[in-house]
C-alpha atoms as a printed R data frame, in Angstrom:
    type eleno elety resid chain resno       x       y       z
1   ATOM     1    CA   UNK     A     1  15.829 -12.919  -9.992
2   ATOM     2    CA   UNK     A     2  18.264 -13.819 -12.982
3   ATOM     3    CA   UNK     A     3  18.627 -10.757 -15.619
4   ATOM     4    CA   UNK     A     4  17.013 -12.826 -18.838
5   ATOM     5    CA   UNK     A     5  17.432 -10.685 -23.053
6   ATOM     6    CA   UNK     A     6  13.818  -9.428 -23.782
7   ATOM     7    CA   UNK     A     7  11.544 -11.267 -25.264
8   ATOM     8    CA   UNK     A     8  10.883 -11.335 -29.288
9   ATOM     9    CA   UNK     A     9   7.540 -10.124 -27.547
10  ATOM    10    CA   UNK     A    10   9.205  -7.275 -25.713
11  ATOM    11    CA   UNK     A    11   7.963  -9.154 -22.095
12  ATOM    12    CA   UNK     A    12  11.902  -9.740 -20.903
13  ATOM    13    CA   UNK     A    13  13.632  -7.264 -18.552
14  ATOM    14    CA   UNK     A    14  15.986  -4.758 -18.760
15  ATOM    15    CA   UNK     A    15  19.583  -6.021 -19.983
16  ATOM    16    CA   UNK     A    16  21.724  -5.125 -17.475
17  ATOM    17    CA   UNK     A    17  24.952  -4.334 -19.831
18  ATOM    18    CA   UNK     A    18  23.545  -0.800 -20.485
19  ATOM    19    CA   UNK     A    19  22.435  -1.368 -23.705
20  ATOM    20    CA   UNK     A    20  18.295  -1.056 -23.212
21  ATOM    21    CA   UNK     A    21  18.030   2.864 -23.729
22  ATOM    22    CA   UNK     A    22  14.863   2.142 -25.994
23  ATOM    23    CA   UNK     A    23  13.567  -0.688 -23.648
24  ATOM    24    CA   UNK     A    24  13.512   1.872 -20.686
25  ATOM    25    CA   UNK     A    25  11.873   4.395 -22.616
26  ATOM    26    CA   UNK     A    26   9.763   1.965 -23.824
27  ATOM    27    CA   UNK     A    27   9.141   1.485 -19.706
28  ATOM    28    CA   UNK     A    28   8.755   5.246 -18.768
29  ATOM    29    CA   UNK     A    29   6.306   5.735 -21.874
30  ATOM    30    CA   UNK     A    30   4.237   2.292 -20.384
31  ATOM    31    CA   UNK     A    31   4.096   3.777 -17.299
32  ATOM    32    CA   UNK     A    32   2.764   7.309 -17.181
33  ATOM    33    CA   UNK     A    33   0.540   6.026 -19.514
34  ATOM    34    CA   UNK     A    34  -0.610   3.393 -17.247
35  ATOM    35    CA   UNK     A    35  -0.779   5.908 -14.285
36  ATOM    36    CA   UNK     A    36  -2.313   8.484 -16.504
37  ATOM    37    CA   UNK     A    37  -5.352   6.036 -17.651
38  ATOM    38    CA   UNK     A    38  -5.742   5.069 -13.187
39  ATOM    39    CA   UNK     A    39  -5.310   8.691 -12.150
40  ATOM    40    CA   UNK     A    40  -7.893  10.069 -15.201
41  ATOM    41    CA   UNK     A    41 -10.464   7.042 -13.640
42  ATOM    42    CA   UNK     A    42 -10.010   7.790 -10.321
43  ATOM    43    CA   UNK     A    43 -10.987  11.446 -10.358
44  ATOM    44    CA   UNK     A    44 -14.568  10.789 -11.539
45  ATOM    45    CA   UNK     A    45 -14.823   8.346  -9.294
46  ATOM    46    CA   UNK     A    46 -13.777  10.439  -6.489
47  ATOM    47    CA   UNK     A    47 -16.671  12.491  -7.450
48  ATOM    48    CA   UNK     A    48 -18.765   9.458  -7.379
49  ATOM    49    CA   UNK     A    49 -18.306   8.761  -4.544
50  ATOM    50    CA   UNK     A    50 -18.286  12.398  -3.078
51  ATOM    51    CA   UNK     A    51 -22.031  12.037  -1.238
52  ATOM    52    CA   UNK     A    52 -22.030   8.870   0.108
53  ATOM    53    CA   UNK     A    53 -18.932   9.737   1.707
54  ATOM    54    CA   UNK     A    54 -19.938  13.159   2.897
55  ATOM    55    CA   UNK     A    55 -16.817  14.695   1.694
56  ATOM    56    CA   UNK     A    56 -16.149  18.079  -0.085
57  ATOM    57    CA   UNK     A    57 -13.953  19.150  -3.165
58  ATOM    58    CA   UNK     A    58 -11.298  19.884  -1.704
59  ATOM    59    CA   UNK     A    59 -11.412  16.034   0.091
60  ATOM    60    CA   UNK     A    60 -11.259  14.973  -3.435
61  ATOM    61    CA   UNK     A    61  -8.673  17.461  -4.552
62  ATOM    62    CA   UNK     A    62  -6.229  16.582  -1.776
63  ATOM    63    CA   UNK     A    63  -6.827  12.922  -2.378
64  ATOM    64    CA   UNK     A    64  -6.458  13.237  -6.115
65  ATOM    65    CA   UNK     A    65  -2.684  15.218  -5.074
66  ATOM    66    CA   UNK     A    66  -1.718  12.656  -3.016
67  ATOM    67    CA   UNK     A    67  -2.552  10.125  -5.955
68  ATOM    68    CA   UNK     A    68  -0.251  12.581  -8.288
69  ATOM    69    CA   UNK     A    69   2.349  12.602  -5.240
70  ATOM    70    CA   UNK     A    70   2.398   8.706  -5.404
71  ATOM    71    CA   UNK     A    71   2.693   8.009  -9.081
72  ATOM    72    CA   UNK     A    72   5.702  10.753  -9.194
73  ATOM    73    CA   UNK     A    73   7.536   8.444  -6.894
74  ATOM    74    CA   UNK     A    74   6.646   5.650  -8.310
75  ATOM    75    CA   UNK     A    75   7.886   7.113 -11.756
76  ATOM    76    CA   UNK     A    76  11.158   8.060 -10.185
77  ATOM    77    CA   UNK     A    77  11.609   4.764  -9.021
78  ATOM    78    CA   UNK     A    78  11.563   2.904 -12.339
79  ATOM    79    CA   UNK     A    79  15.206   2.200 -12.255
80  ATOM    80    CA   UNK     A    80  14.272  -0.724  -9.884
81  ATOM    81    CA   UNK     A    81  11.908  -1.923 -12.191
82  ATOM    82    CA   UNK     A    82  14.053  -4.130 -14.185
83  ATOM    83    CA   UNK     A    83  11.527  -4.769 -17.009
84  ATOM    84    CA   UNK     A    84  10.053  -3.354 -20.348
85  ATOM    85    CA   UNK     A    85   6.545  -2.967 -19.546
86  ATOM    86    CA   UNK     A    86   5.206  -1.505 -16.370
87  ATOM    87    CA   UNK     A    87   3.140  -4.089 -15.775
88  ATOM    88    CA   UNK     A    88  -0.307  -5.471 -14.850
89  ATOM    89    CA   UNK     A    89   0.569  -6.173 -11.151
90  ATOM    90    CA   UNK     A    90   1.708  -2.533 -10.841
91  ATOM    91    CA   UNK     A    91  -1.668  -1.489 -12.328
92  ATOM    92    CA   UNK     A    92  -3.570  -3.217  -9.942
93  ATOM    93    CA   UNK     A    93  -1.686  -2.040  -6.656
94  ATOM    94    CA   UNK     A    94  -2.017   1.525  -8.901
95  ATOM    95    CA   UNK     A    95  -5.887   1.290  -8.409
96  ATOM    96    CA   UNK     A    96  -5.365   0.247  -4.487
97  ATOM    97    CA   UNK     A    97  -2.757   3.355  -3.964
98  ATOM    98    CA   UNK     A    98  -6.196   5.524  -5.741
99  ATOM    99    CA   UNK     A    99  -8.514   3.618  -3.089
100 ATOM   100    CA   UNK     A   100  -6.661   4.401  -0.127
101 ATOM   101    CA   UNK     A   101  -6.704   7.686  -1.267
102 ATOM   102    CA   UNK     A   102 -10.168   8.619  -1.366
103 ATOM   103    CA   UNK     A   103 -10.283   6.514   2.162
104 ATOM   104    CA   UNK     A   104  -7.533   9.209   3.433
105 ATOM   105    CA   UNK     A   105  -9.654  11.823   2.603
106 ATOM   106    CA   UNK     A   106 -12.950  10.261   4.116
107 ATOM   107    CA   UNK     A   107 -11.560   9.823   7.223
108 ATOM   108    CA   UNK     A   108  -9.248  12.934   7.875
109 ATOM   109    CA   UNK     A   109 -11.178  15.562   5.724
110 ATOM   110    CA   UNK     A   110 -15.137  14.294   7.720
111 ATOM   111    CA   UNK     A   111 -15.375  16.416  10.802
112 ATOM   112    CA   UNK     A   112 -17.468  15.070  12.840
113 ATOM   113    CA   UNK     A   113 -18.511  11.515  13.813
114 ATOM   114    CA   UNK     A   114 -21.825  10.970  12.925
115 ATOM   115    CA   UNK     A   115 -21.051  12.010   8.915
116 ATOM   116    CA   UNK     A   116 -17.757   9.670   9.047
117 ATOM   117    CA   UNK     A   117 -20.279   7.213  10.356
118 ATOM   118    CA   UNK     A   118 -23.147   7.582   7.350
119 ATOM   119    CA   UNK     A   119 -20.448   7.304   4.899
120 ATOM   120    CA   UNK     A   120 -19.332   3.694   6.611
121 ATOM   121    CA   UNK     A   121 -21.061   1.359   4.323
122 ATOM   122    CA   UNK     A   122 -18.925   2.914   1.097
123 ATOM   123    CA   UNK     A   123 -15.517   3.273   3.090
124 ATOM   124    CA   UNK     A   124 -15.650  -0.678   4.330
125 ATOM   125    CA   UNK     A   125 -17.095  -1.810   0.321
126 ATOM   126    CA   UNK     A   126 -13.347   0.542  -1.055
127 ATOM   127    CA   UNK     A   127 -11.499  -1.066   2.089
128 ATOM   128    CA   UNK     A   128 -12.724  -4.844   0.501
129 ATOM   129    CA   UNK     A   129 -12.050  -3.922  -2.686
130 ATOM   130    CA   UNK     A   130  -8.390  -3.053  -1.955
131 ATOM   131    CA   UNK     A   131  -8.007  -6.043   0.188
132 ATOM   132    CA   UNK     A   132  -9.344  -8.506  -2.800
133 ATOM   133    CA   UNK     A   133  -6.721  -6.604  -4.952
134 ATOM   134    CA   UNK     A   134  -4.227  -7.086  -2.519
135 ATOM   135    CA   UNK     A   135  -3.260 -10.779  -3.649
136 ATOM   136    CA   UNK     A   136  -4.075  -9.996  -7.287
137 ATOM   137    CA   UNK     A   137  -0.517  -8.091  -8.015
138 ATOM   138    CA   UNK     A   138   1.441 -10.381  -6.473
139 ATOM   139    CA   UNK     A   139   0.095 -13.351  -8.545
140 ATOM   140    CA   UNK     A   140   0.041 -11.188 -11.706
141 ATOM   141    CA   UNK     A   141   3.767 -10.640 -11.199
142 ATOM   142    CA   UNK     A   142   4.330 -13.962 -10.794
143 ATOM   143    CA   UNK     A   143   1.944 -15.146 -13.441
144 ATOM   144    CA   UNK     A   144   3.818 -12.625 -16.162
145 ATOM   145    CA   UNK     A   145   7.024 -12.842 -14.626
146 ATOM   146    CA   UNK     A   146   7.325  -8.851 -13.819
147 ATOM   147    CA   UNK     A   147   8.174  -8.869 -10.118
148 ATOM   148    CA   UNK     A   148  10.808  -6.611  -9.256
149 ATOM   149    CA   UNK     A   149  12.124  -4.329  -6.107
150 ATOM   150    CA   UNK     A   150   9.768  -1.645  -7.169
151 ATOM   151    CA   UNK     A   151   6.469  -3.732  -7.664
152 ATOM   152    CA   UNK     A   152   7.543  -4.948  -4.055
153 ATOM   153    CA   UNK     A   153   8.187  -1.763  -2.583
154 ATOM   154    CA   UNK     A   154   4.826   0.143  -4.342
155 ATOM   155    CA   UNK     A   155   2.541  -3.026  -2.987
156 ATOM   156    CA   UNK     A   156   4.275  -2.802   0.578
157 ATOM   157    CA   UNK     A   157   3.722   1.221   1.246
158 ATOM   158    CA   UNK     A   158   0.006   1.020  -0.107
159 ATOM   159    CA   UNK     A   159  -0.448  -1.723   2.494
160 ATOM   160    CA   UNK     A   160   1.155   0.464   5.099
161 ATOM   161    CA   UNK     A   161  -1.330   3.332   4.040
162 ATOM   162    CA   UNK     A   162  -3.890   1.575   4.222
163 ATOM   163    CA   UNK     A   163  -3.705   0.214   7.189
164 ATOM   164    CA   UNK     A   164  -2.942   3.896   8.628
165 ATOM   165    CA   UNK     A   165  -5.995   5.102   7.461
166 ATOM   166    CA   UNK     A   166  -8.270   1.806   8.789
167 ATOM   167    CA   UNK     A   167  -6.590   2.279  12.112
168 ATOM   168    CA   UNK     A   168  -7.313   5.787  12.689
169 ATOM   169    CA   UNK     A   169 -11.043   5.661  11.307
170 ATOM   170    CA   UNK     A   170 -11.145   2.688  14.164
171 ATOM   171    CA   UNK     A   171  -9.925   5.523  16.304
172 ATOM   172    CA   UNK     A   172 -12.466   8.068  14.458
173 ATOM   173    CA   UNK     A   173 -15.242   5.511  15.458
174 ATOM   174    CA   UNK     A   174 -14.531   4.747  19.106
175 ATOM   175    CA   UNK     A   175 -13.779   0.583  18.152
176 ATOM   176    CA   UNK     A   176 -10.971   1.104  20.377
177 ATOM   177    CA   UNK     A   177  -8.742   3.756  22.129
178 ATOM   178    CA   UNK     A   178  -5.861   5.788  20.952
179 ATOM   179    CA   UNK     A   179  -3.235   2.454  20.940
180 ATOM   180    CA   UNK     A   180  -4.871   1.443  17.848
181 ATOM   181    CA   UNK     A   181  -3.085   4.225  16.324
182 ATOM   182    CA   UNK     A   182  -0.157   1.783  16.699
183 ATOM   183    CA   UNK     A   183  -1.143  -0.150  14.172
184 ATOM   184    CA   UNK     A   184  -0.845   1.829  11.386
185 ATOM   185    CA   UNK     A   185   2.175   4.107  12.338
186 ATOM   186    CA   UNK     A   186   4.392   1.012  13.122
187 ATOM   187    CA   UNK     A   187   5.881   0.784   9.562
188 ATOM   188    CA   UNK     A   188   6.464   4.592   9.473
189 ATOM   189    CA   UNK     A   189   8.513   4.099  12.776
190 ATOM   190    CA   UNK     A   190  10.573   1.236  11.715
191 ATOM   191    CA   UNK     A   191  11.779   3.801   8.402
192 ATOM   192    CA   UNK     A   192  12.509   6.414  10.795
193 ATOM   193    CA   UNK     A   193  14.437   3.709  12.942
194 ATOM   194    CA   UNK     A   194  16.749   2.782  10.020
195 ATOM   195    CA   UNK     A   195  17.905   6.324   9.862
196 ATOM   196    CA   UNK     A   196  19.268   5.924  13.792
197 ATOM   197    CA   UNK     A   197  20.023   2.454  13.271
198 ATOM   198    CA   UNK     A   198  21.961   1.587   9.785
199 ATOM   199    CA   UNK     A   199  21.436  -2.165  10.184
200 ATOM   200    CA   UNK     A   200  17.920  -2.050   9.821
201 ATOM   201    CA   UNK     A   201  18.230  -0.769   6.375
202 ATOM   202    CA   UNK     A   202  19.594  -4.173   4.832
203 ATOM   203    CA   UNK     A   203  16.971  -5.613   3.148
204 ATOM   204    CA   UNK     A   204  14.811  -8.681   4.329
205 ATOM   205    CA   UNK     A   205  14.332 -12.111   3.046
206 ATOM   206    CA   UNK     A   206  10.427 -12.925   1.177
207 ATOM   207    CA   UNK     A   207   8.601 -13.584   3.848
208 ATOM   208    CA   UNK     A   208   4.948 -15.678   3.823
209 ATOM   209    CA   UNK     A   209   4.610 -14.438   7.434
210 ATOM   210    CA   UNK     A   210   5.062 -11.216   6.834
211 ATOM   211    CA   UNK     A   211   2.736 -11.660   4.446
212 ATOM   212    CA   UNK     A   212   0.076 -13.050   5.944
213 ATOM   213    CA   UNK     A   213  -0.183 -10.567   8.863
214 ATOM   214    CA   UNK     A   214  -0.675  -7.933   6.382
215 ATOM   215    CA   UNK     A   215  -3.173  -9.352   5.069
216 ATOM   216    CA   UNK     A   216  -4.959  -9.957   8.821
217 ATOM   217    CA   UNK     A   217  -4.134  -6.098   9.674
218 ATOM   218    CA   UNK     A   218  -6.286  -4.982   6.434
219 ATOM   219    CA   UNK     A   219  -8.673  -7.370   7.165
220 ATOM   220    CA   UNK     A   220  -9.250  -7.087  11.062
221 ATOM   221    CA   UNK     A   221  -9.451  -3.803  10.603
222 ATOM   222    CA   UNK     A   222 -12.194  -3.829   7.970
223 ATOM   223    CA   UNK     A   223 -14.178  -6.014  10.879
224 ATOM   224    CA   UNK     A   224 -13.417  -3.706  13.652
225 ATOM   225    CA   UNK     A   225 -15.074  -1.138  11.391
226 ATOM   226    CA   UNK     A   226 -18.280  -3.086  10.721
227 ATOM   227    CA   UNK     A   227 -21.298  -1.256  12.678
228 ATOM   228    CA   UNK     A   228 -22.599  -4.666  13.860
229 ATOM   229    CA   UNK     A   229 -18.927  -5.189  15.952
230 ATOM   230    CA   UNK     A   230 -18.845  -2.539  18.916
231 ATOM   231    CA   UNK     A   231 -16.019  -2.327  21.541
232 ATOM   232    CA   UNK     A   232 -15.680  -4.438  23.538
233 ATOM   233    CA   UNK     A   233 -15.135  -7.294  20.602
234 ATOM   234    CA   UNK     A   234 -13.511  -4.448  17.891
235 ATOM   235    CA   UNK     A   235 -11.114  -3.804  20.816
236 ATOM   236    CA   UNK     A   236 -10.105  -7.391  21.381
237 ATOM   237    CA   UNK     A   237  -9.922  -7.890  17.389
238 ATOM   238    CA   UNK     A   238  -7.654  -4.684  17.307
239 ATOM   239    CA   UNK     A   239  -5.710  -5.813  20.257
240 ATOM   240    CA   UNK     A   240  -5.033  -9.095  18.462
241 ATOM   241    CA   UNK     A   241  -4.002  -7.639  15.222
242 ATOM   242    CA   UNK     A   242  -1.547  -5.394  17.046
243 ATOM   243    CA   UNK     A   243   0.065  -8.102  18.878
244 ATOM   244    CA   UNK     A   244   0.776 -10.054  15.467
245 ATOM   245    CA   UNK     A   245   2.181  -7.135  13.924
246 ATOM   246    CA   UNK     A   246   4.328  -6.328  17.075
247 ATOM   247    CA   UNK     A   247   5.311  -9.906  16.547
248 ATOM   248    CA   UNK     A   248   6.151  -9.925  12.996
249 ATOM   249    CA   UNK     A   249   8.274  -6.584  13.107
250 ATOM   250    CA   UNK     A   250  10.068  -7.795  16.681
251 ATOM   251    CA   UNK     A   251  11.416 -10.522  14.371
252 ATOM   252    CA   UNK     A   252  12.545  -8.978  12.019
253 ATOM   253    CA   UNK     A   253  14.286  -6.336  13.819
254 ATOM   254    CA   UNK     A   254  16.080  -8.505  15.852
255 ATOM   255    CA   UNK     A   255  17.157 -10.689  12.435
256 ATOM   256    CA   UNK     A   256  18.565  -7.655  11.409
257 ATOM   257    CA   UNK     A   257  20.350  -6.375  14.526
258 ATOM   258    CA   UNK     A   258  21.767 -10.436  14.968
259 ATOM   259    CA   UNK     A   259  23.473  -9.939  11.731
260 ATOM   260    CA   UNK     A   260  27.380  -9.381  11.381
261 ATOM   261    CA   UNK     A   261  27.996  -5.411  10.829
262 ATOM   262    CA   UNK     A   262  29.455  -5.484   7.040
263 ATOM   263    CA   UNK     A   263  31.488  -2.265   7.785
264 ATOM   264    CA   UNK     A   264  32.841  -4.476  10.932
């Protein structure tokens, strides 16, 4: 996206000659207070939440450290944020990231099966709610024209998350058998593949497919979970939403190893 001078309204980005000192700390100011406000609202509603889940405090502390984990990187990675003001698409995908939190911690911190299973109802209603967000940042960056690499990259690794955590609570819940686990680790394998493999680390084109099989992993997962769809139809829906993403990240892996080395 073209570098434009800020706004009289202070809604441009970043100049790129060097000369936005104030403008950036106008951005690191926007955002910890941003994340502040999300993190300070997600903590009592962690404890909200606390009994129908069936989790403990320290659930809700780890989830609430992870949250704090998140927003640091996030914070470090401002320099890719090429704007004044943090923006209202990064707030929304900042309330997902606290969602898929306090899933983590209701499906790895619950014990046993038949608590993971009371607390159900409340994990699929947070799993809904981050899905419904999950278009919302992308058209508010578009809408206020604040899309940038970091927006992109913050949106993208709450997706993966969250589908992690929906795959192994499918997992948790007998849906399906340990392959589901596939689904959610697949991202986390293709990073770790671009450390053996150098060409996978140049980036990718916008992609609607890409897109839209995120959306169907998030969202054929929160079906499989549904008490009203046992196995054998949760395992077909899981199946199906493994073979699309298998699909989506063959292609790209092969665009990138098809592409002339630039060290060549």
């Amino acid at each position: 996206m073209a570098m434009r001078d800020p706004s009289p309204t202070g809604t441009g980005p970043v100049p790129p000659n060097g000369t936005g000192d104030g403008i950036r700390r106008r951005l690191l100011t926007d955002a910890c207070a941003s994340l502040c406000v999300v993190f300070a609202l997600a903590v009592p509603g962690y404890l909200l939440v606390r009994v129908p889940l069936s989790i403990g405090l320290l659930a809700i502390a780890s989830a609430a450290l992870l949250l704090l984990v998140i927003f640091a990187l996030v914070v470090h990675g401002l320099s890719n944020h090429h704007h004044d003001r943090f923006g209202y698409a990064n707030v929304v995908t900042a309330v997902r990231a606290a969602i898929a939190c306090i899933l983590g911690a209701a499906v790895f911190f619950v014990e046993d099966r038949p608590a993971l299973e009371a607390g159900l109802p409340t994990v699929l209603v947070l799993a809904v709610v981050a899905l419904t967000f999950d278009g919302l940042d992308g058209y508010l960056a578009r809408r206020f024209r604040r899309e940038s690499e970091l927006g992109a990259r913050f949106d993208m690794e709450i997706d993966a998350l969250l589908i992690l955590i929906l795959s192994a609570a499918a997992f948790r819940l007998g849906k399906a058998d340990a392959w589901v686990l596939l689904i959610g680790v697949m991202r986390y394998g293709f990073v770790l593949g671009q450390y053996a493999v150098p060409r996978l680390r140049a980036p990718l084109a916008p992609s609607l497919r890409r897109k839209v099989i995120c959306v169907v992993q998030v969202g054929g997962l929160c079906v499989v979970l549904v008490p009203l769809v046992p196995p054998p139809v949760s395992t077909a829906i899981a199946a199906v939403a493994l073979a699309l993403l298998s699909y989506s990240f063959a292609v790209d892996t092969l665009d990138l190893l098809r592409r002339r080395d630039p060290s060549a």
